[in-house]
Backbone as a ProteinNet text record, in pm:
[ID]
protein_1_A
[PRIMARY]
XXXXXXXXXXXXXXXXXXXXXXXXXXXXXXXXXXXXXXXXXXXXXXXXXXXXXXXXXXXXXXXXXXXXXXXXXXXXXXXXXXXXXXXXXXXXXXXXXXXXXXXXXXXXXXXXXXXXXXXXXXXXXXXXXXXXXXXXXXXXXXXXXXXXXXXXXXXXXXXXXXXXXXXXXXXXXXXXXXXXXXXXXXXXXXXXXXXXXXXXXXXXXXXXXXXXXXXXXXXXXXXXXXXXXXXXXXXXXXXXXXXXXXXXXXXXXXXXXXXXXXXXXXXXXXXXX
[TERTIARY]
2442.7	2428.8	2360.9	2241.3	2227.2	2275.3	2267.2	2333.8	2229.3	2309.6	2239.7	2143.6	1992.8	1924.2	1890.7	1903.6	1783.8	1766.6	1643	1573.3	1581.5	1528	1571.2	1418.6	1428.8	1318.5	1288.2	1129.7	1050.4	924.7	934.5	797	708	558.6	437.4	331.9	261.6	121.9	67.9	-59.9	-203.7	-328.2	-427.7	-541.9	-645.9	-734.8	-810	-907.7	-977.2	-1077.6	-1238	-1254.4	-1391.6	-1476.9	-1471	-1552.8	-1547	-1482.3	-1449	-1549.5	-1589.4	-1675.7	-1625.8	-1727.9	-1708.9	-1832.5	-1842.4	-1964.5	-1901.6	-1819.8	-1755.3	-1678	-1590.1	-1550.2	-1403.1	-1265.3	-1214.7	-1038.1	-1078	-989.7	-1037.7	-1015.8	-1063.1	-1114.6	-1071.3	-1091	-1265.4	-1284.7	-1379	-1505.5	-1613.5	-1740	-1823.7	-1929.3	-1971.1	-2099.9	-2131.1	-2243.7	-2182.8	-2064.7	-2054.6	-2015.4	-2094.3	-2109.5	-1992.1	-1996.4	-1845.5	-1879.4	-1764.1	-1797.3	-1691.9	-1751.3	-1652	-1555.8	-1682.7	-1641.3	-1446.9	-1515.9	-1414.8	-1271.9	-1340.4	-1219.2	-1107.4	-1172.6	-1132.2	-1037.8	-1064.4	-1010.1	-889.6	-929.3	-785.7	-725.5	-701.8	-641.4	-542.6	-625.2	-593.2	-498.9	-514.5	-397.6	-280.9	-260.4	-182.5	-78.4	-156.7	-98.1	-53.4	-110.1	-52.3	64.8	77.7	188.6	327.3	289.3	420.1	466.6	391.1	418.9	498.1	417.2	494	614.3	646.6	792.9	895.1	855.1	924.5	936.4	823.2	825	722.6	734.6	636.5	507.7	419	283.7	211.1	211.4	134.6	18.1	-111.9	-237.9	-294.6	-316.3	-377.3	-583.8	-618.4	-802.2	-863.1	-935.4	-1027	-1123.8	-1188.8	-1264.5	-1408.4	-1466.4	-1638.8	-1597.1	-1686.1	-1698.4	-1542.4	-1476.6	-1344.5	-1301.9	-1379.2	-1357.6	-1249.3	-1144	-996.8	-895.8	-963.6	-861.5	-794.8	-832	-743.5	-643.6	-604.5	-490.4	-401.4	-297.7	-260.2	-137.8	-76	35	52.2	-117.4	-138	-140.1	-106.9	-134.7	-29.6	148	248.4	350	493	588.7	681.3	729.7	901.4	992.1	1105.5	1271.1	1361.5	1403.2	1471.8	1396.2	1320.6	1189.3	1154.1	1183.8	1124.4	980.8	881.7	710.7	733.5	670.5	613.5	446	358.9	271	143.7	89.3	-9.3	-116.4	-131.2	-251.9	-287.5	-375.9	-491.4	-537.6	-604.2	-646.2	-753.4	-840.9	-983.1	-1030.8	-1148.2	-1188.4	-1240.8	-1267.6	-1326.8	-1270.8	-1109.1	-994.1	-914.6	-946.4	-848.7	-906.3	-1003	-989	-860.1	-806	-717.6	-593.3	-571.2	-423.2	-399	-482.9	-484.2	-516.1	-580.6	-553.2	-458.4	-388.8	-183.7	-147.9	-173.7	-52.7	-77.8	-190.5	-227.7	-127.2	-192.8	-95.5	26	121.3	287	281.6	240	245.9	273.8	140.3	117.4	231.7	264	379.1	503.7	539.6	612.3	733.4	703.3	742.1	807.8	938.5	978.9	936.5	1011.1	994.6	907.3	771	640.8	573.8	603	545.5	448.5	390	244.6	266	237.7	260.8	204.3	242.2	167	92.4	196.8	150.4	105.1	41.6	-57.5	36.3	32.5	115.6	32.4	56.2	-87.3	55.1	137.7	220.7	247.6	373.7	371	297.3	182.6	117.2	208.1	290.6	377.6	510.6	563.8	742.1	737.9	827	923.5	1083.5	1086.9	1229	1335.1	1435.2	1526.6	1645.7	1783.7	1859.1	1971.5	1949.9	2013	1905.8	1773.2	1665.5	1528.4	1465.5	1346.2	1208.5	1194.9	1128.8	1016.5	914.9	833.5	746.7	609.1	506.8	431.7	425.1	340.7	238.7	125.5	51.7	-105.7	-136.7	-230.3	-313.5	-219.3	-199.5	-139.1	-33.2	76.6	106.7	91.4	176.7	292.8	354	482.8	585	476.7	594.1	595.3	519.7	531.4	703.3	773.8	846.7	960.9	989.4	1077.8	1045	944.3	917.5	964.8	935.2	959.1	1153.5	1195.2	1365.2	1423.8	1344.9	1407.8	1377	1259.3	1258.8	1346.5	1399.3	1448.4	1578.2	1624.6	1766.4	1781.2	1703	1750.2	1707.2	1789.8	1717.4	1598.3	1516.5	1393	1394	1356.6	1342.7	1235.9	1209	1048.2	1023.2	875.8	858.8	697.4	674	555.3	431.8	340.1	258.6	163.4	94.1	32.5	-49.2	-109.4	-195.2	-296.9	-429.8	-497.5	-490.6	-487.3	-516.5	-407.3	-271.9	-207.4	-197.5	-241.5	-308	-202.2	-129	-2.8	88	243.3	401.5	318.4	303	314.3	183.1	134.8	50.3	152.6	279	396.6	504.3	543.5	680.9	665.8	778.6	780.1	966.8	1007.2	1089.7	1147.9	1216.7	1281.8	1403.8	1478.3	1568.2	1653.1	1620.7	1620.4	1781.3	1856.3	1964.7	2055	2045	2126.7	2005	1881.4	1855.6	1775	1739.5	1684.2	1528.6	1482.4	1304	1277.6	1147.5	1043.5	957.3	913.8	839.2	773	637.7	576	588.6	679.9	706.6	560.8	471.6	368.8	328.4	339.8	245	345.7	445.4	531.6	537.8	593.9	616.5	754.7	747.2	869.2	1016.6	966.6	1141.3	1146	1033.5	1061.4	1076	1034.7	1129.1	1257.3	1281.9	1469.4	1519.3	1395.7	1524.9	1507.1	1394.1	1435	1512.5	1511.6	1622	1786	1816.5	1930.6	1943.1	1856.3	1882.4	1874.3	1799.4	1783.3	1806.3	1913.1	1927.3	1938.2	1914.9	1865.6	1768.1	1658.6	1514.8	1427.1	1392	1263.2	1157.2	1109.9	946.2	830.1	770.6	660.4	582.3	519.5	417.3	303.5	198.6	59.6	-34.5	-32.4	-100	-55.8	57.8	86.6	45.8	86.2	74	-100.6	-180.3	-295.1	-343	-324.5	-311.4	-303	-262.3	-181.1	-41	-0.2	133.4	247.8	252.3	379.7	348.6	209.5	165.4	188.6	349.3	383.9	491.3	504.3	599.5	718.7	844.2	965.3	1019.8	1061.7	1162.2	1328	1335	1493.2	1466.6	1345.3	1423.2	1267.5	1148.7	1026.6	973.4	857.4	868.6	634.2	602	468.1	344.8	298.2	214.6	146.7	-1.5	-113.1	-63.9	-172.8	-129	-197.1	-254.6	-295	-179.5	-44.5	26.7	142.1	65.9	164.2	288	297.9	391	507	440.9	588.9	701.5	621.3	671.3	813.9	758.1	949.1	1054.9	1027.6	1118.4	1173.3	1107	1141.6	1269.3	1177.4	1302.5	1399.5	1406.8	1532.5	1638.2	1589.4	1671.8	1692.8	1651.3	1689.7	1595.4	1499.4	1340.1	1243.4	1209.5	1066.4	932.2	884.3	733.7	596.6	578.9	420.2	325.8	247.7	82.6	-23.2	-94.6	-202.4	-289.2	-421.5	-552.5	-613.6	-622.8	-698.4	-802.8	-851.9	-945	-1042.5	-1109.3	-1206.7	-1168.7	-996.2	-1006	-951.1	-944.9	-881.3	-1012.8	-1166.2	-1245.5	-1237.2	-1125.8	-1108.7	-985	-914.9	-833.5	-693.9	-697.2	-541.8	-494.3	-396.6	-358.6	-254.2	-146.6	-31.1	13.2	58.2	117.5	32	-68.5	-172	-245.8	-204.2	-257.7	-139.5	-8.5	146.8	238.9	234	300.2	420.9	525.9	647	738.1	746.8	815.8	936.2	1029.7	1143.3	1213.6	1321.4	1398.8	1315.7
-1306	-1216.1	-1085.5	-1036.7	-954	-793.9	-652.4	-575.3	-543.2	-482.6	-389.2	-335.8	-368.1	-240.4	-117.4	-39.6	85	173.9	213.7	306.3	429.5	509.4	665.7	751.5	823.1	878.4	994.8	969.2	987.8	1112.1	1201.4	1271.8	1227.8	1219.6	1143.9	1274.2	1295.8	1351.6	1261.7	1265.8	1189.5	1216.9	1197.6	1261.1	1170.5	1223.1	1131.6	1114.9	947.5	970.7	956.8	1113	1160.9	1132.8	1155.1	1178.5	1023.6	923.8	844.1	796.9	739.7	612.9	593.6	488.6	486.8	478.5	606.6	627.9	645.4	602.9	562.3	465.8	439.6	336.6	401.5	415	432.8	353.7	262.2	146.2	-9.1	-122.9	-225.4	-295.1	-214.4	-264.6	-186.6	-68.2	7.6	-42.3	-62.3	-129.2	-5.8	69.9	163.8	86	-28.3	-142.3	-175.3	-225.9	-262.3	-137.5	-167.4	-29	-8.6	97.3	135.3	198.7	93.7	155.2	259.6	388.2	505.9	502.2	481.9	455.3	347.6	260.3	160.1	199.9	250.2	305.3	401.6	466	581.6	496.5	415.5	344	270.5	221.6	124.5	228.3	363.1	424.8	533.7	561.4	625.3	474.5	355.4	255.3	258.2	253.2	305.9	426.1	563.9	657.2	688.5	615.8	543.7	499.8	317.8	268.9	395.9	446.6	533.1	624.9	706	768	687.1	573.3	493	467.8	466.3	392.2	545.5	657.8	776.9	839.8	801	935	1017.1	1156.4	1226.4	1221.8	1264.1	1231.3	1321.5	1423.9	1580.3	1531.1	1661.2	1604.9	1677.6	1626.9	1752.1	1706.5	1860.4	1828.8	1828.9	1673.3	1629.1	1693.9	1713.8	1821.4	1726.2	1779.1	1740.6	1655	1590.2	1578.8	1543.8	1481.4	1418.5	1314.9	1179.4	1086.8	974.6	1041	980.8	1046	1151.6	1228.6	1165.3	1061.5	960.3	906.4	862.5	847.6	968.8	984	1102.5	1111.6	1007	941.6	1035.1	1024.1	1108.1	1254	1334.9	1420.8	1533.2	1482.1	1515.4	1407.5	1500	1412.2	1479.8	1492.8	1589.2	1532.7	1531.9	1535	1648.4	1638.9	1756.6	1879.6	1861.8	1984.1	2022.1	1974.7	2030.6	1973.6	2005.3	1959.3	1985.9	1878.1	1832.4	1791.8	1871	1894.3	1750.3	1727	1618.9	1683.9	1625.8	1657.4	1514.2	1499	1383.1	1387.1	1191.1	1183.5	1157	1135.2	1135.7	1277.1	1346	1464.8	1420.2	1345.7	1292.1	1366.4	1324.5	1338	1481	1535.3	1693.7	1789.5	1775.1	1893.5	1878.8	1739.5	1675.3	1781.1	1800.4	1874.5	1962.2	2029.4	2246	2239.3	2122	2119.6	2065.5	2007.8	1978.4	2092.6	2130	2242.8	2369	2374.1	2520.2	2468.2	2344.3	2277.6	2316.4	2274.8	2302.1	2422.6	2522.7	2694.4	2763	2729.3	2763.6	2721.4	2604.2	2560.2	2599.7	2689.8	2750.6	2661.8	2568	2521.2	2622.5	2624.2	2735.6	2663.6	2551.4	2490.1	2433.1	2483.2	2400	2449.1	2320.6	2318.4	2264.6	2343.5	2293.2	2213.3	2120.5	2028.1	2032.2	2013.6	2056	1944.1	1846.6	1648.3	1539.9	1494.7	1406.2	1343.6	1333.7	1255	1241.3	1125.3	1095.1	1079.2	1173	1140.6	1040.1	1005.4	857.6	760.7	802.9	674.1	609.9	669.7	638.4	705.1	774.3	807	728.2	630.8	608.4	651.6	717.5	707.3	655.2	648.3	522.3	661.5	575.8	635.4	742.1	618.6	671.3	703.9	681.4	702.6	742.1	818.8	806.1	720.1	602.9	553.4	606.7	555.8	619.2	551.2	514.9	438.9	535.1	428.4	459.9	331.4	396.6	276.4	297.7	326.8	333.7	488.6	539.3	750.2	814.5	837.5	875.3	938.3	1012.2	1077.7	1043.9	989	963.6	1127.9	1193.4	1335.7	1372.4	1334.8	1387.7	1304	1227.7	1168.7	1286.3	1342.6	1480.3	1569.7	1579.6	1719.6	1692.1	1546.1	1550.4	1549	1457	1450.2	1616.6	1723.3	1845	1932.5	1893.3	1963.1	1906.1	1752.5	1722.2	1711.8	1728.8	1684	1562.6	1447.5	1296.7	1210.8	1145.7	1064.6	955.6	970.7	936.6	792.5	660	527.9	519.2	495	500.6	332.1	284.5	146	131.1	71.8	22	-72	-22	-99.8	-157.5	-299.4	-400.2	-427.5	-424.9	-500.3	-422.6	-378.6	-297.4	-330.1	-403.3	-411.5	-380	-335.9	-254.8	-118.6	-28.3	10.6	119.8	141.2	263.4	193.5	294.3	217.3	160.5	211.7	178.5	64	27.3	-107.2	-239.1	-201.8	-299.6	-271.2	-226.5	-181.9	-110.9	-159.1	-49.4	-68.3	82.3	97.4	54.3	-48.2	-127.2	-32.4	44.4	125.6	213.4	320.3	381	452.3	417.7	404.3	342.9	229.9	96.9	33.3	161.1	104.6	-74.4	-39	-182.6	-162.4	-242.6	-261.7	-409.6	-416.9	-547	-487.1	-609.5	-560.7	-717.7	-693.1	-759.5	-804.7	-837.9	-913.2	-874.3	-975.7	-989.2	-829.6	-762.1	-633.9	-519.3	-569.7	-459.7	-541.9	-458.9	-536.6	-613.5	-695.8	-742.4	-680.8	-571.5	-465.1	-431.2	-365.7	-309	-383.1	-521.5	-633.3	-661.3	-672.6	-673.8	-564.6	-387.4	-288.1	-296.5	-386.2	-403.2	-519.6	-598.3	-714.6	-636.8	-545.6	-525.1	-401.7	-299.1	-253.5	-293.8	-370.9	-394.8	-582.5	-647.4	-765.5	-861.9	-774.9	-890.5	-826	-828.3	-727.5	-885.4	-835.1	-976.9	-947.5	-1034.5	-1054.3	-1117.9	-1054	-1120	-1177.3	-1269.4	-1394.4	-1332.9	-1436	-1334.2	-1328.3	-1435.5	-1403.2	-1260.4	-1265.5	-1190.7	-1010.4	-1019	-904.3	-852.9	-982	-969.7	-884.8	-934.8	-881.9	-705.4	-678.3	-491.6	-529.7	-609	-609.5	-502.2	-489.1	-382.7	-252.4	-284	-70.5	-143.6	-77.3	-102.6	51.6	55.4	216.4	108.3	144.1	131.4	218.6	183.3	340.5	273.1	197.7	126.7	-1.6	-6.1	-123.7	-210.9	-81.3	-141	-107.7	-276.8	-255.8	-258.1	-184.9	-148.2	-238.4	-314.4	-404.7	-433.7	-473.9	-516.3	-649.6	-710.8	-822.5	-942.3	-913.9	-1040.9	-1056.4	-996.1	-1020.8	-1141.6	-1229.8	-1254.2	-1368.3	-1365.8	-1443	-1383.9	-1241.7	-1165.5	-1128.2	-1192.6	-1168.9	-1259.5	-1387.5	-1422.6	-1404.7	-1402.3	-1325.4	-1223.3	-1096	-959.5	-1004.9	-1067.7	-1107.1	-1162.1	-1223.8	-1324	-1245.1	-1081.1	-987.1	-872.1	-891.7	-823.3	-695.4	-735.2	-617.3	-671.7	-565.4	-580.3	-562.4	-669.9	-703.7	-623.2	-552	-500.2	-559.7	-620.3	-614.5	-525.3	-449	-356.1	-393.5	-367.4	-382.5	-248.1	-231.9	-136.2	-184.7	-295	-363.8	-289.4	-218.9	-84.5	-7	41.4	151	56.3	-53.6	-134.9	-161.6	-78.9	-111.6	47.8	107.4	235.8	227.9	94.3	49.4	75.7	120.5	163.4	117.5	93.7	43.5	147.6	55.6	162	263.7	237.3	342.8	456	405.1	516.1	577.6	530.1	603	770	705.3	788.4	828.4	969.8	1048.1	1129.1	1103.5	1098.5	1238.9	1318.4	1445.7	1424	1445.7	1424.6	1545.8	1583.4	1667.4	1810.8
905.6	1020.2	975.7	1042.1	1059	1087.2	1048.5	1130.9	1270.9	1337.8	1434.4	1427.8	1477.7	1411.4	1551.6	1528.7	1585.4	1508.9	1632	1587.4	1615.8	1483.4	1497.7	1523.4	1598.1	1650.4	1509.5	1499.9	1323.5	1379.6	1271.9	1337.2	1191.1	1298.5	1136.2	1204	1055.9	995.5	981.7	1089.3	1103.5	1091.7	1042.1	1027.9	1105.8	1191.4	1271.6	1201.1	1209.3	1084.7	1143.3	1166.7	1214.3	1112.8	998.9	888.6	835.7	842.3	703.1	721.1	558.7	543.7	402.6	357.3	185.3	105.2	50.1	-17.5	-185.8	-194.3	-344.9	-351.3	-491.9	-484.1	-594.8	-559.9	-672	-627.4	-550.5	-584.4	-549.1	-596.1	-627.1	-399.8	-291.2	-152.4	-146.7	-183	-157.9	-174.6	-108.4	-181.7	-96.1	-127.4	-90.7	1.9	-32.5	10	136.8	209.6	334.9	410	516.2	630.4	727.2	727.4	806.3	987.6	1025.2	1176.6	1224.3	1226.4	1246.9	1400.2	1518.8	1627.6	1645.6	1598.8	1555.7	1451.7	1368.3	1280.9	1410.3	1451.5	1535	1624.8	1728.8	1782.1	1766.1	1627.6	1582.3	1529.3	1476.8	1450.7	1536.3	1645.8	1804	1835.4	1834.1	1873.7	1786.4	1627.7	1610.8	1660.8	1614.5	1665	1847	1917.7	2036.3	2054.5	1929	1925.9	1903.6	1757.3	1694.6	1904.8	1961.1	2047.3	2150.9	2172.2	2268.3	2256.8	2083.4	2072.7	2023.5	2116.7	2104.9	2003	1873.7	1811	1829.1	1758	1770.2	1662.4	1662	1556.4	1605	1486.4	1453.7	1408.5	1425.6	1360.1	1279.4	1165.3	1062.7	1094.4	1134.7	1121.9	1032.8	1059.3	939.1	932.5	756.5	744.9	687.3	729.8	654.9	494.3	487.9	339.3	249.9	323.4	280	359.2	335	418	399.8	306.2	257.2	316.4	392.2	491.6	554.4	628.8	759.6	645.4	511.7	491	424.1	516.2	569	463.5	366.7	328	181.5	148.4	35.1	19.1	114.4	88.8	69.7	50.5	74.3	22.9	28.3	11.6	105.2	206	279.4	296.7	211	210	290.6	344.1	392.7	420.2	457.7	545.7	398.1	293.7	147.3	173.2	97.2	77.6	-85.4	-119.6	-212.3	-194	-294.6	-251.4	-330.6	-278.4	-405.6	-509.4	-599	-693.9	-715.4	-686.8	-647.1	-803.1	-824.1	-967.8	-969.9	-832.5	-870.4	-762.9	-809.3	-753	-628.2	-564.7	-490.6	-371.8	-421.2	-314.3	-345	-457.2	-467.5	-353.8	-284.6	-179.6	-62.3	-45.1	51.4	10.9	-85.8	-103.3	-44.5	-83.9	-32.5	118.9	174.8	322.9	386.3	324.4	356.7	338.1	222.3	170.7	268.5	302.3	455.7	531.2	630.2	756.4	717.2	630.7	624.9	618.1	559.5	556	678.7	736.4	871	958.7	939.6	1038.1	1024.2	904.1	885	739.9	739.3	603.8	510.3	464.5	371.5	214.9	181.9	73.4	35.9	4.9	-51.2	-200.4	-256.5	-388.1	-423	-474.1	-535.4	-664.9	-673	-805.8	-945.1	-1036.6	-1159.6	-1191.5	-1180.6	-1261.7	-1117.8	-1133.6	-1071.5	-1007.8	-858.4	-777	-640.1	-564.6	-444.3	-332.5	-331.2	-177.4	-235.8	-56.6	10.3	-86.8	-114	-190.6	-297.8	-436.4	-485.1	-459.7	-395.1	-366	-220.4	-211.7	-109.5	-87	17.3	35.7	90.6	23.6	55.7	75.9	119	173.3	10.2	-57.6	-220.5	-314.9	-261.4	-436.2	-365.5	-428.2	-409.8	-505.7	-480.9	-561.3	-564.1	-723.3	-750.6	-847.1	-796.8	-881.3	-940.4	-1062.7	-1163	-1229.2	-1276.7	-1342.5	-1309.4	-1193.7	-1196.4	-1132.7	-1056.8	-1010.7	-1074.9	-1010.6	-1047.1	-1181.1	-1245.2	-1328	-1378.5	-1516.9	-1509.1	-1482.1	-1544.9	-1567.9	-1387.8	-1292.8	-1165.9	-1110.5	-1177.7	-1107.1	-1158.7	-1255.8	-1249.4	-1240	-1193.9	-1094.6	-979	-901.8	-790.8	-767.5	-891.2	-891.8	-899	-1010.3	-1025.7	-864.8	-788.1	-656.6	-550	-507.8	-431.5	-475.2	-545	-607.2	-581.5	-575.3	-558.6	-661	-726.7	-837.4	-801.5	-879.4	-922.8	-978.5	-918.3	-971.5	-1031.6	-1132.6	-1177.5	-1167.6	-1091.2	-1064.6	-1174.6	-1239.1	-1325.7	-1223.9	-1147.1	-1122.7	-1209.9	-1167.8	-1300.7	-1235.8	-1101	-1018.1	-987.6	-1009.1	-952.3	-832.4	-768.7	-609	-558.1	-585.4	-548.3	-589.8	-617.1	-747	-640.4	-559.4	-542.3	-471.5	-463.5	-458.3	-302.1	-201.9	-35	-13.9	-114.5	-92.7	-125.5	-176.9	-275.4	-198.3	-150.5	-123.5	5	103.4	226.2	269.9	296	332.5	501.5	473.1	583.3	704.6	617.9	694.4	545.5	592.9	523.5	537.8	623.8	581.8	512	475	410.1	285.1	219.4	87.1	102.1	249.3	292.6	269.9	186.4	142	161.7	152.2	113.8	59.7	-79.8	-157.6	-156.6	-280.6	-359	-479.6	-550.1	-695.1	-763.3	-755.7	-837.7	-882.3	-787.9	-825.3	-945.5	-957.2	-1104	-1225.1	-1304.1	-1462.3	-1460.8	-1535.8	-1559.9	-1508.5	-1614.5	-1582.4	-1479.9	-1360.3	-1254.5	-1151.2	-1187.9	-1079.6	-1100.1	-1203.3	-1250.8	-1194	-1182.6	-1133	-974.1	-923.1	-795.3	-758.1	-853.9	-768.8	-789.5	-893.9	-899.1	-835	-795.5	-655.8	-534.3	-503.5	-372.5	-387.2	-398.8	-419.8	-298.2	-180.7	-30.5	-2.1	-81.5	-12.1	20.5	86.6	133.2	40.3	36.4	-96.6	9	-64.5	31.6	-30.5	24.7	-43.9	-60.5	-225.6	-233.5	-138.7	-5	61.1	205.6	202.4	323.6	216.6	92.2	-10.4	-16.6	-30.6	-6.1	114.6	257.6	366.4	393.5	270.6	276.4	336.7	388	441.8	407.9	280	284.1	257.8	322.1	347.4	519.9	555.5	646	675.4	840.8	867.7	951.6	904.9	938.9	1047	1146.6	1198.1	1257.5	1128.3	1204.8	1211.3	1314.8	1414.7	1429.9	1472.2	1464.4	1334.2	1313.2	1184.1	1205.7	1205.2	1217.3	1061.5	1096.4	984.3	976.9	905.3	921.6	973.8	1088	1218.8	1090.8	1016.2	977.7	835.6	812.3	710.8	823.8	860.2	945.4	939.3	798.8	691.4	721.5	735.9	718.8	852.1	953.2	1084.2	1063	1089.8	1120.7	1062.3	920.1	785.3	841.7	920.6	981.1	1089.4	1208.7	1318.7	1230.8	1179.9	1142.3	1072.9	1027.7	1018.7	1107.9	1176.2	1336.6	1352.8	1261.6	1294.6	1388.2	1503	1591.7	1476.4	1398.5	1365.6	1503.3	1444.1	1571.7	1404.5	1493.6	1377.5	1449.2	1365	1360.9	1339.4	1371	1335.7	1262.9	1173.3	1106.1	1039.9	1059.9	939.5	916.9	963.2	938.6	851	841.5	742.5	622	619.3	502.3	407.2	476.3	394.1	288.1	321.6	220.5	109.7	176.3	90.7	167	229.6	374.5	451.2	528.4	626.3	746.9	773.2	810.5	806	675.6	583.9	532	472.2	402.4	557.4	673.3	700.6	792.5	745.6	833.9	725.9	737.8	645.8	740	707.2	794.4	738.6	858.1	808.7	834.1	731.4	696.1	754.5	825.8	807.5	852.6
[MASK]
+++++++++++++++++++++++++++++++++++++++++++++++++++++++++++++++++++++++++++++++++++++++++++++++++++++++++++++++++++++++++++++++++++++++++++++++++++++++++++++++++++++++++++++++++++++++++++++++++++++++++++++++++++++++++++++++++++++++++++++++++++++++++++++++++++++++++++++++++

């Protein structure tokens, strides 16, 4: 049996993606050779941020700026626990102007607790939060020393997870938080090391796994809010697995911005508190 699920009404940071395209390449989805349709991007991304509204939460917008067309994933550019900010330092330059334009937005909005980071951390991209831990990838961004910076700013212990897969090449392409009250995830096996599947089966020892094709898909760059569980529509392995634990499955179309390497998640950065 299942428990009960609902949902708790979530506020997300979105970036509309006026600007995107891909005129580089610095993860293994990116090919700077196939052409990007902005119109389109825009669209499937306005349907997202649609869905989240429809299903009663709120979704703030940070403005995309010229000449930063990684802006629309919004995931990276922050971390907030308890109205705390945690700020990103990006590992390719491509993407370090993205920070200092988060870190304005929360200022301005009046944010008390915002830290500027010393050690390399991409957001959302590697910290998830769970109800007891904040997990935290490493391997291919990430900073190991950024995972106690982020434990000494939030006071919550720090899981450190080993990514091995370039094509997951951060935590929210592997892992998405299911309910974040009850320590409930689905992940990807294939994409950690050895050990960091042992420390997820022995934390999370009824987490669903997902198959390499639904993993392929982006599937678990997926947004949780309880009850609806928000996913790329073509991971669709992962749909009845979801119901059969008492989650509403929505599939998304983003296939436009999945040519930047994003989906869901990379593209919904969720203010905490």
């Amino acid at each position: 049996m299942h428990p009960l699920r609902r949902a708790t009404p979530r506020r997300y940071l979105m970036c509309p993606p006026a600007h995107f395209d891909v005129t580089y390449a610095i993860n293994p989805w990116m090919d700077p050779a196939k052409p990007v349709d902005v119109p389109l991007a825009l669209a499937q991304w306005e349907d997202l941020r649609d869905r989240y509204r429809s299903l009663g939460h709120t979704v703030e917008e940070l403005a995309p700026r010229p000449g930063l067309p990684d802006m629309v994933f919004a995931a990276n550019g922050a971390t907030v626990v308890d109205g705390r900010v945690l700020g990103a330092r990006f590992a390719f330059r491509e993407r370090e102007p993205e920070a200092a334009a988060h870190l304005e937005w929360f200022r301005e909005r009046g944010f008390a607790e915002v830290l500027e980071p010393v050690h390399v951390n991409e957001g959302e991209g590697d910290f998830a939060v769970t109800a007891s831990y904040l997990l935290a990838g490493r391997g291919f961004r990430a900073s190991p020393l950024s995972h106690g910076e982020a434990q000494e700013f939030f006071g919550r212990p720090v899981i450190g997870l080993d990514l091995v897969d370039p094509l997951f090449y951060h935590l929210d392409t592997a892992l998405a938080v299911l309910d974040d009250t009850t320590d409930e995830v689905m992940y990807y096996p294939g994409a950690f090391s050895p050990g960091s599947r042992e420390v997820l089966r022995r934390l999370f020892p009824d987490a669903l796994t997902a198959t390499d094709e639904d993993a392929a898909a982006m599937g678990l760059n997926a947004v949780s809010d309880g009850l609806n569980v928000l996913l790329p529509q073509e991971a669709a392995g992962l749909f009845g697995p979801l119901r059969d634990r008492g989650f509403t499955p929505i599939g998304i179309d983003l296939g436009e911005l999945l040519k930047g390497g994003g989906s869901v998640k990379c593209c919904t950065q969720e203010l905490r508190g």
